[in-house]
C-alpha positions as CSV (number, residue, x, y, z in Angstrom):
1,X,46.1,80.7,91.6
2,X,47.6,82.9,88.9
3,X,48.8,85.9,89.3
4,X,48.4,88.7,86.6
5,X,51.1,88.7,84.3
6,X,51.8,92.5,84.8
7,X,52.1,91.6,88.5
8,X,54.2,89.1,87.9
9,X,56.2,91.5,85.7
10,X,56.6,94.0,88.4
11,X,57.5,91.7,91.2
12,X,60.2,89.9,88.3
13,X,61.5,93.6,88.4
14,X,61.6,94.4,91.7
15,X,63.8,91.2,92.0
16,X,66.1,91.6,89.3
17,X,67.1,95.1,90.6
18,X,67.4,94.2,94.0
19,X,69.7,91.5,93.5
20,X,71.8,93.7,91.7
21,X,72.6,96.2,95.3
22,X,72.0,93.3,97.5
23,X,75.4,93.6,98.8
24,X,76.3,97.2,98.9
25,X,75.2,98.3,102.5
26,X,76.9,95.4,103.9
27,X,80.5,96.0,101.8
28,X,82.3,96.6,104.6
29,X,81.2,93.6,106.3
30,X,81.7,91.2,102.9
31,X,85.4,92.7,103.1
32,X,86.3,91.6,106.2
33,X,84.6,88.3,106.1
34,X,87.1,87.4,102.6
35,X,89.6,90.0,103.8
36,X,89.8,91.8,101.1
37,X,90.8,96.1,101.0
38,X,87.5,98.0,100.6
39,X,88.7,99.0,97.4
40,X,88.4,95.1,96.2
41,X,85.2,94.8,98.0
42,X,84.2,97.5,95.8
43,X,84.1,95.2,92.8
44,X,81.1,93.1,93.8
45,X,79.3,95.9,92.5
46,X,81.4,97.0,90.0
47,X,82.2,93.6,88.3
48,X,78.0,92.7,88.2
49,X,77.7,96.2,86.5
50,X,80.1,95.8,83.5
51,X,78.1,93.6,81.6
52,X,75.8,95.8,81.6
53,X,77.8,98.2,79.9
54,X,78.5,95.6,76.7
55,X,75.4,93.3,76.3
56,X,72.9,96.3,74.8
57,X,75.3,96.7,72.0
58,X,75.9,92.8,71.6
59,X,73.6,90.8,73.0
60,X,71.3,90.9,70.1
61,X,73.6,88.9,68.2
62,X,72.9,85.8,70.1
63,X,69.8,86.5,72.2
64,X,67.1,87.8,69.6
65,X,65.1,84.5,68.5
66,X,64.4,83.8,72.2
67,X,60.9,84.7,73.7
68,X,61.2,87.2,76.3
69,X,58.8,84.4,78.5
70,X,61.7,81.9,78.1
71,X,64.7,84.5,78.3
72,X,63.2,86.1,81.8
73,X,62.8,82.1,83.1
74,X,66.3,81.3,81.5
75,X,67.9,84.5,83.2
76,X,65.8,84.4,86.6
77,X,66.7,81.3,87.0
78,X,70.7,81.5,86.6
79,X,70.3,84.6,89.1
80,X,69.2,82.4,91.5
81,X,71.3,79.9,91.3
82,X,74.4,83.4,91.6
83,X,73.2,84.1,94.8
84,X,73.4,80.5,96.4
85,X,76.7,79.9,95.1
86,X,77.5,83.5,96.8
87,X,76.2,82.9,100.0
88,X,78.4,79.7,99.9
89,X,81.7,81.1,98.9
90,X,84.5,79.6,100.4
91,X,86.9,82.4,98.7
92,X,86.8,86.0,97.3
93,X,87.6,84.8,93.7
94,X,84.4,82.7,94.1
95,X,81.9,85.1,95.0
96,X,83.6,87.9,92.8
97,X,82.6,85.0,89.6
98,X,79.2,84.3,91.1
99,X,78.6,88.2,90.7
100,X,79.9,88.4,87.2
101,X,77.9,85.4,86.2
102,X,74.8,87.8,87.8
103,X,75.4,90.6,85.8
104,X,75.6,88.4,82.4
105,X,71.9,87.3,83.3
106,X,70.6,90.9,84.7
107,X,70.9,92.7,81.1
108,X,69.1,89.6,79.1
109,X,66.6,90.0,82.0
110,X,66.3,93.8,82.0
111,X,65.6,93.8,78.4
112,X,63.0,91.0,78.6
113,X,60.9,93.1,81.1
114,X,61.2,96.0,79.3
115,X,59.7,94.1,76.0
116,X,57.1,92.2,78.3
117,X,55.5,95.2,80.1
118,X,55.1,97.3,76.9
119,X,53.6,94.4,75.1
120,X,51.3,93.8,77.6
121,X,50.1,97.3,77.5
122,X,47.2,98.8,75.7
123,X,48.7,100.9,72.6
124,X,47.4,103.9,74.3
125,X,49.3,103.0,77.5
126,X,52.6,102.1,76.9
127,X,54.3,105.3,77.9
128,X,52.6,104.8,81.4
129,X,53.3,101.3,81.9
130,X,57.0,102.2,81.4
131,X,56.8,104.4,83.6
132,X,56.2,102.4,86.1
133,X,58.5,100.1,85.0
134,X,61.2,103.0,85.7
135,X,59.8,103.6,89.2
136,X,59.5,99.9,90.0
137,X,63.4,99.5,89.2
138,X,64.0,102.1,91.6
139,X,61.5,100.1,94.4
140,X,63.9,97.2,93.6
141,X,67.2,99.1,93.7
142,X,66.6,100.2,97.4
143,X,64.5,96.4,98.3
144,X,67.9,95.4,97.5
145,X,69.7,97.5,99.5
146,X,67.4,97.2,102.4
147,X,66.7,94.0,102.4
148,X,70.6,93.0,102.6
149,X,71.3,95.9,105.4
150,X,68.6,94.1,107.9
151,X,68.9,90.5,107.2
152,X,73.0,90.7,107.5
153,X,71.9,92.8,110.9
154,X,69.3,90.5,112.0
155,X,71.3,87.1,111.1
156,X,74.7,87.0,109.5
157,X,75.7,88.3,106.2
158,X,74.7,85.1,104.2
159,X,70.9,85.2,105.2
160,X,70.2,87.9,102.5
161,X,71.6,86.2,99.9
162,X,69.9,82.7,100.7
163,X,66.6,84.8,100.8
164,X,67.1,86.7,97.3
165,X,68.1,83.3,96.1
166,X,64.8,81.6,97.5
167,X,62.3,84.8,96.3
168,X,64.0,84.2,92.2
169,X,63.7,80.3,92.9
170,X,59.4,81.0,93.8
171,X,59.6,84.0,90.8
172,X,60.8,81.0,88.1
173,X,58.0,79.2,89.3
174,X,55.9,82.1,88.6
175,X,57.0,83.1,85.2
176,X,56.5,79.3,84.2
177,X,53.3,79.7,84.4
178,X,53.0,83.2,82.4
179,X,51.9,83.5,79.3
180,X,53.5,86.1,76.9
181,X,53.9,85.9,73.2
182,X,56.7,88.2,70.9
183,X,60.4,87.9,71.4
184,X,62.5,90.5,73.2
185,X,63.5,93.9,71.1
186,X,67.2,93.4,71.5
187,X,69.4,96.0,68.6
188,X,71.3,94.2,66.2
189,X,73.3,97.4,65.0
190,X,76.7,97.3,62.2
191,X,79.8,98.8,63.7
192,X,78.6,101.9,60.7
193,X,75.5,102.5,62.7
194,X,76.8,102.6,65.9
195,X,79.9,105.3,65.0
196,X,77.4,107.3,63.2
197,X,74.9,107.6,66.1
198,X,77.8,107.7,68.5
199,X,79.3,110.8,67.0
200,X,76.4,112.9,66.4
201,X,76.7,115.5,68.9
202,X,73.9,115.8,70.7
203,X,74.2,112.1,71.5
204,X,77.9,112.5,72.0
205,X,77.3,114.9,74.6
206,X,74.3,113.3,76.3
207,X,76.1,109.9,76.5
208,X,79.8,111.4,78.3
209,X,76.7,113.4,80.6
210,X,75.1,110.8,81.8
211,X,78.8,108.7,81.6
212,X,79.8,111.4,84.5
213,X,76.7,111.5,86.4
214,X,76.3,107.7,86.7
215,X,80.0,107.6,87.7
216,X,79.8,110.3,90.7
217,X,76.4,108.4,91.6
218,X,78.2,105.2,92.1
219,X,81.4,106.4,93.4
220,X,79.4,107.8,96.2
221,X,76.7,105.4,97.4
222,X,79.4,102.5,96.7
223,X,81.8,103.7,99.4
224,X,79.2,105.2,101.7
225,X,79.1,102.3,103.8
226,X,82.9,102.8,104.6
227,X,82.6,106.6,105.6
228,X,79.5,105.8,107.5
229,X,81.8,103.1,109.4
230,X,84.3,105.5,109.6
231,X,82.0,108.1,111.3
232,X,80.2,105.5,113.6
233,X,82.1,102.4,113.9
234,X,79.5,101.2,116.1
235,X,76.5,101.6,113.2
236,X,74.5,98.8,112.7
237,X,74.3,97.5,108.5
238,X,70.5,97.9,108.5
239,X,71.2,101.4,109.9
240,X,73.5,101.6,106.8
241,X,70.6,100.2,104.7
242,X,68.6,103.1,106.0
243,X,70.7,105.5,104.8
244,X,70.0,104.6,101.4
245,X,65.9,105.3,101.3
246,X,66.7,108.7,99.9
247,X,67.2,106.5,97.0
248,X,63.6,105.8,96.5
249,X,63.1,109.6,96.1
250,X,63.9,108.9,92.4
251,X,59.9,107.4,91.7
252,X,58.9,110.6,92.1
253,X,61.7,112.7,90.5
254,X,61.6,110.3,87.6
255,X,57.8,110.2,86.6
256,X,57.7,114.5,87.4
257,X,60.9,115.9,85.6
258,X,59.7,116.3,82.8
259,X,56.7,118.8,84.5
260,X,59.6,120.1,86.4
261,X,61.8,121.0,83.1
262,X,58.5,123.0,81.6
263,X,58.4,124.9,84.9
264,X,61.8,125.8,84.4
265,X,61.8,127.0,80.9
266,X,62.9,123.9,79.1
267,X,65.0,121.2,78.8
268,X,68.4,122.4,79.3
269,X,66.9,124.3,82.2
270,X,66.1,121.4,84.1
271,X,69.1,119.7,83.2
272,X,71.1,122.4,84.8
273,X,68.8,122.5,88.1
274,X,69.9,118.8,88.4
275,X,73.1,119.0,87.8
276,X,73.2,121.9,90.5
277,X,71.2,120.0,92.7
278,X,73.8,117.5,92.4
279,X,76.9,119.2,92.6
280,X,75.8,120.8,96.1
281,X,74.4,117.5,97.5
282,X,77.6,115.2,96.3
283,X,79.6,118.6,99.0
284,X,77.4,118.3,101.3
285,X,78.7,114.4,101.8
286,X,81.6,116.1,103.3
287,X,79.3,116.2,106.7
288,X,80.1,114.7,109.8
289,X,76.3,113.8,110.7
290,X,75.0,110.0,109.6
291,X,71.6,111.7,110.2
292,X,72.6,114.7,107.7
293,X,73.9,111.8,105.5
294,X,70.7,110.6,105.4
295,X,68.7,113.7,104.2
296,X,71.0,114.7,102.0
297,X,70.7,110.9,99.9
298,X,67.2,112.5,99.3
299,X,69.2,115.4,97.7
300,X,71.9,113.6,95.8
301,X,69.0,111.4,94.3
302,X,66.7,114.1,93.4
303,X,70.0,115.9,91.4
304,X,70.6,112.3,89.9
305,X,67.2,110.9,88.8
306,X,66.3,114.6,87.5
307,X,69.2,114.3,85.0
308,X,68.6,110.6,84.2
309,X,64.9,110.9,83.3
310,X,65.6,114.3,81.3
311,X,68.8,113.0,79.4
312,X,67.1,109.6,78.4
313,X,63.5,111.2,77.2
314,X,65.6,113.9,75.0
315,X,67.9,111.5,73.4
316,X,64.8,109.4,72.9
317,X,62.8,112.3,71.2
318,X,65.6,113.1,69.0
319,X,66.2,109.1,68.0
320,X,63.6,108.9,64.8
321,X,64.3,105.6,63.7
322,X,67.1,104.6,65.4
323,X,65.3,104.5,68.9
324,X,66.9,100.7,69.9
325,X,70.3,102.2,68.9
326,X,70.2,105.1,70.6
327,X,69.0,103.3,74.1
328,X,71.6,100.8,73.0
329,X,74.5,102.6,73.7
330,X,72.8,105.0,76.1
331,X,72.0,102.2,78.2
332,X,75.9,100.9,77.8
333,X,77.6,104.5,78.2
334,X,75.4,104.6,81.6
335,X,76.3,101.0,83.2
336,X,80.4,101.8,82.1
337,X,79.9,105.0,84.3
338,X,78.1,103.4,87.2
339,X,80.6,100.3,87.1
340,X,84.1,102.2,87.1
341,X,82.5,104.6,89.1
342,X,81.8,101.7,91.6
343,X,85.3,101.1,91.8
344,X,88.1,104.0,90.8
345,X,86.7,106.1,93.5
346,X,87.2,104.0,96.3
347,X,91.1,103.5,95.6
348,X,91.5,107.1,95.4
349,X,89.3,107.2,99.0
350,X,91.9,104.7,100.6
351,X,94.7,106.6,99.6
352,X,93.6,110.6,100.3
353,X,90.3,110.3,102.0
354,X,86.9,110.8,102.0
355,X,87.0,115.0,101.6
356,X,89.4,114.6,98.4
357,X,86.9,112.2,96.8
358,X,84.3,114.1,97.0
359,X,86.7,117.2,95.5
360,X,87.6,114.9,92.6
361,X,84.1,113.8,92.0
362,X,82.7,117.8,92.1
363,X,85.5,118.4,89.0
364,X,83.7,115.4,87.2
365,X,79.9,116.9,88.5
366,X,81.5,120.5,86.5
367,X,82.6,118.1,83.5
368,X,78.8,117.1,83.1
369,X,77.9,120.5,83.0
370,X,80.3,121.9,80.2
371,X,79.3,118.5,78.3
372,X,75.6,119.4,78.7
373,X,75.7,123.1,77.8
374,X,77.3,120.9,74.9
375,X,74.0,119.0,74.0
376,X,72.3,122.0,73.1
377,X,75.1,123.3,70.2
378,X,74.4,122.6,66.6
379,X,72.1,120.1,64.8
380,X,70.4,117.5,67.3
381,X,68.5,115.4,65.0
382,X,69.8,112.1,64.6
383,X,71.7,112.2,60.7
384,X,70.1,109.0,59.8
385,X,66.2,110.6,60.7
């Protein structure tokens, strides 16, 4: 039987994002099992994150002549294969490499889907089907995360990673049997281009935004685990997995902020409602309850996804021409957030606690806000327009 190829698409997405968190509610386990610190542990994440934050700005330089049909089997594949060789490390160092040689394959695959689903959209409906691109991410950012919480729980800590592996192996075979035409729309920009765009200041300030918001995201939901072990040390890792469905909070926020900004009187309204959002749900982490944890992930996500889907639809209505440079860099600006973000905070946690983190990550939360009040100062049109 085959499947439709915008079904395929989806579950291909679903995959790719969840094998991206896969390990993050079960960090403190992976730590003791290589005994690392939790701050190394940290890097699993982090280190599969930082080529995000390079390839949109490079990887068109090598990647462009591909098909997105053969890139997405190329990429799914090799994903696999990062997993197996993970839930057979022997060592740190060698799961720590068969992470980083994940996030080398997840942007080439990101931007494959992203070309596939809106060129297997009617014209008329390729602002929807992206939309549901953007919410099916967010389905496969928490899979992810559940999926490693309750088969570490249920098995041992391998059995998640030996599944993933499987479900990319059976997506290959699926994507073999696809049929798409057109290449993938990776930027090719000159260094001239990209300091240009860069520095125009409404991009400026929408980039170091999102940088901040991205980073106080991560820095939380990266060492949650640890405080949730600290509180309970008797909590299960599916329990921890759990925690995390406030996460999936962001399908909604995402396709409805922009209804929600008009409500508000505009964009920079709604901008500030999520940034406030978020500055009182990343305190309220200072609680003591695993079950107050858990609402207030709804919260944090809400503030989070709110600014996300308001910051990336104005810097794309402001682009003109220069829409592939623009999501370029605001794609890399984003990913160097979320991957220091998944590790700085955690040393600073080891060494002053959980209540001093979240102190430190309020100052950056008020940093976002002077830097958006920021957007809205001056020109906004994109010089090259």
């Amino acid at each position: 039987m085959v499947l439709p190829a915008r079904l395929v698409l989806l579950v291909t997405t679903v995959l790719s994002f969840s094998s991206l968190y896969v390990p993050q509610p079960i960090l403190p386990v992976l730590a003791r099992e290589f005994a690392v610190d939790p701050s190394d542990a940290t890097l699993l994440i982090s280190i599969t994150m930082l080529p995000l934050a390079v390839a949109p700005i490079f990887y068109g330089y090598f990647l462009q002549s591909l098909s997105a049909r053969r890139l997405l089997i190329a990429t799914i594949a090799i994903m696999a294969i990062a997993q197996l060789v993970f839930a057979l490390a022997p060592r740190y160092d060698v799961a720590l490499a068969s992470r980083f040689v994940l996030g080398l394959a997840l942007p080439a695959a990101f931007t494959a889907l992203m070309t596939a689903t809106a060129s297997i959209a009617p014209p008329d409906k390729v602002r929807e089907a992206m939309g549901v691109y953007i919410a099916t991410t967010i389905v496969g950012g928490f899979a992810g995360r559940a999926l490693g919480g309750v088969l570490s729980a249920a098995w041992n800590w391998q059995a998640p990673f030996l599944v993933m592996a499987a479900l990319l192996l059976v997506n290959v075979l699926l994507l073999m049997r696809l049929t798409l035409e057109g290449g993938t729309s990776f930027a090719r920009p000159g260094w001239k281009t990209i300091v240009t765009t860069a520095g125009t200041p409404h991009f400026l300030y929408s980039f170091l935004t999102i940088f901040c918001v991205f980073f106080v995201f991560a820095g939380i939901l990266n060492n949650l685990p640890f405080r949730l072990e600290e509180l309970d040390p008797n909590i299960r890792e599916s329990d921890i997995a759990l925690i995390y469905s406030g996460y999936m909070i962001g399908v909604i926020t995402a396709l409805g902020a922009n209804r929600l900004s008009a409500l508000l009187g505009g964009e920079r309204r709604g901008l500030l409602f999520g940034l406030a959002v978020f500055f009182v749900a990343t305190a309220l982490f200072a609680a003591k309850s695993t079950h107050l944890i858990l609402l207030n992930v709804f919260l944090f996500s809400i503030g989070m996804f709110t600014v996300h889907s308001l910051l990336s639809a104005g810097v794309n209505h402001r682009a003109g021409a220069g829409k592939s440079v623009v999501n370029g860099l605001y794609i890399a600006i984003y990913y160097t957030g979320g991957s220091l973000g998944a590790w700085l905070p955690s040393y600073l946690y080891a060494h002053a606690g959980w209540n001093t983190l979240l102190h430190v990550l309020n100052a950056v939360v008020l940093i976002a806000v002077v830097l958006m009040t920021r957007i809205f100062l001056g020109p906004r049109r994109d010089p090259s327009a």
